[in-house]
C-alpha positions as CSV (number, residue, x, y, z in Angstrom):
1,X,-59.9,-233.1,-220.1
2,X,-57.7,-231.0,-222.3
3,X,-56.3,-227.6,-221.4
4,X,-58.7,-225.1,-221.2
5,X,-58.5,-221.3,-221.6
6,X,-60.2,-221.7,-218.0
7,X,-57.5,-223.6,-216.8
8,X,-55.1,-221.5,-217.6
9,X,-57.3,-218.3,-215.6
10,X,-57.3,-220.5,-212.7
11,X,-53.2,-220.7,-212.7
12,X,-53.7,-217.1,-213.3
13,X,-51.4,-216.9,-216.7
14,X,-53.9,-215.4,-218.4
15,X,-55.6,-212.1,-217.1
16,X,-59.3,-211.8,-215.9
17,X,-61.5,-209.9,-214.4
18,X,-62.0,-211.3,-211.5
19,X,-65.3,-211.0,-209.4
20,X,-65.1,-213.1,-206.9
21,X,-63.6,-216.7,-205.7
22,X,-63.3,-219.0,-203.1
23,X,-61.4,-222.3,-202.7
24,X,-63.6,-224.5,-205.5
25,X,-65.4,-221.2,-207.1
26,X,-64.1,-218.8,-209.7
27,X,-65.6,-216.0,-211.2
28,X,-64.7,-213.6,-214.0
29,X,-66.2,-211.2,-216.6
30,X,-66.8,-212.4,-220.1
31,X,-64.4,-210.9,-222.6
32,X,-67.8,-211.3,-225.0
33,X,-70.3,-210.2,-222.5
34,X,-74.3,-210.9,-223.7
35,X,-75.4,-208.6,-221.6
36,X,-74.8,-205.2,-219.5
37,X,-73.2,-208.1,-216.6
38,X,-72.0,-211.2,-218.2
39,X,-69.9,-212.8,-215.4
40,X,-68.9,-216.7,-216.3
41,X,-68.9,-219.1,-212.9
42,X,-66.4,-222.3,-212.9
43,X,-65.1,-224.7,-210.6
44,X,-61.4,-225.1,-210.0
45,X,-61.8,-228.7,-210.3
46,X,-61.6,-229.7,-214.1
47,X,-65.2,-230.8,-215.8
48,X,-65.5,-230.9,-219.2
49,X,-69.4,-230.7,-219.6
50,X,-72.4,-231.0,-217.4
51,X,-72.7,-234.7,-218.7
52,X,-69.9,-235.5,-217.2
53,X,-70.8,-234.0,-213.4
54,X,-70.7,-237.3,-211.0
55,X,-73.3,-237.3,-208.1
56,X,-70.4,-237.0,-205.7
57,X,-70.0,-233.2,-207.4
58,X,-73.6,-232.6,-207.0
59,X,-72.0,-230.0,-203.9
60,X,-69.9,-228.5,-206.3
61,X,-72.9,-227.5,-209.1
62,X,-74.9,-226.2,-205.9
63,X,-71.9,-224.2,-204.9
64,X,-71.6,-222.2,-208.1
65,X,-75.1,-221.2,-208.4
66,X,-75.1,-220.3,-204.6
67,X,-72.1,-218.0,-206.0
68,X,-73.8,-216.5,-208.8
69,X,-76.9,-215.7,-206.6
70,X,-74.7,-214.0,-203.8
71,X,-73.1,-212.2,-206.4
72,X,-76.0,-210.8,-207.9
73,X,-77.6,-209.7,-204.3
74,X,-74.2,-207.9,-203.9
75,X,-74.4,-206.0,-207.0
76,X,-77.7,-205.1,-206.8
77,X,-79.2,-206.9,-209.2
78,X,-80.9,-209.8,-207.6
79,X,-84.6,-208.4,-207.3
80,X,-84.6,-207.1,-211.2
81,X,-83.8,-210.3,-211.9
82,X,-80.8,-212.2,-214.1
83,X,-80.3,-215.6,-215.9
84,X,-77.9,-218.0,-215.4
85,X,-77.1,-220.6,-218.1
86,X,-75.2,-223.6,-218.8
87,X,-74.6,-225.0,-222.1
88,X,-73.1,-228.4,-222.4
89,X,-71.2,-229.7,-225.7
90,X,-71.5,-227.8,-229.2
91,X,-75.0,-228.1,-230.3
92,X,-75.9,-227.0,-226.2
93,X,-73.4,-223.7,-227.4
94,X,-70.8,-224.7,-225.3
95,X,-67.2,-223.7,-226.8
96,X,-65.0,-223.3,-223.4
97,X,-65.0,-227.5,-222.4
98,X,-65.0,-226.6,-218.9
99,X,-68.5,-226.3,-217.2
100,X,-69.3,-222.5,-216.1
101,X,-72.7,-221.0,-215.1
102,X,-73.1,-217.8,-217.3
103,X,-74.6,-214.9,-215.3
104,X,-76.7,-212.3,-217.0
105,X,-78.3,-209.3,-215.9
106,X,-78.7,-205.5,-216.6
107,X,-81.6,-205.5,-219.4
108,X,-84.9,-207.4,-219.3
109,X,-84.0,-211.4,-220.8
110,X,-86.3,-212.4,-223.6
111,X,-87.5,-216.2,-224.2
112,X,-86.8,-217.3,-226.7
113,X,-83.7,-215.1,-227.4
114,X,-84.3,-212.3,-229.8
């Protein structure tokens, strides 16, 4: 995998808004949020897409929706309810190639979009 605008977060040489971390979990505000919250949720380690997620990282994709959800109980969001999304490769919307969980909450989420 390439260099990644999230890579670069994770050395911290580019600024974020950080929300919360631990030592394989990062966890930032979108500079484009979709929402009232709009907090992205990555792994240090470098994965390009969820296609390319071995089953010995299986941990690693529990471990960053375990994130989101603690972070949304700690806001005060959790009961209202959120969405969290990943997209993988272009047509999936993906345009950051390094998997993060997108957290949304703060106004009702419509299905489809719209």
């Amino acid at each position: 995998m390439g260099e990644t605008l999230f890579a670069k977060i994770i050395r911290r040489e580019i600024p974020a808004d950080i929300v919360y971390e631990d030592d394989e979990v990062l966890a930032f505000r979108d500079i484009h949020p979709q929402a009232p919250v709009h907090v992205l949720f990555i792994p240090k380690q470098a994965i390009a897409t969820l296609n390319d997620v071995t089953a010995e990282q299986a941990g690693l994709l529990g471990r960053l929706l375990l994130a989101a959800a603690d972070y949304a109980k700690r806001e005060g969001f959790a009961e209202g309810g959120y969405r969290t999304v990943i997209n993988c490769n272009e047509h999936g919307g993906q345009t950051v190639f390094h998997l993060h969980v997108h957290l949304l909450a703060g106004r009702p989420m419509l299905w489809p979009p719209g």
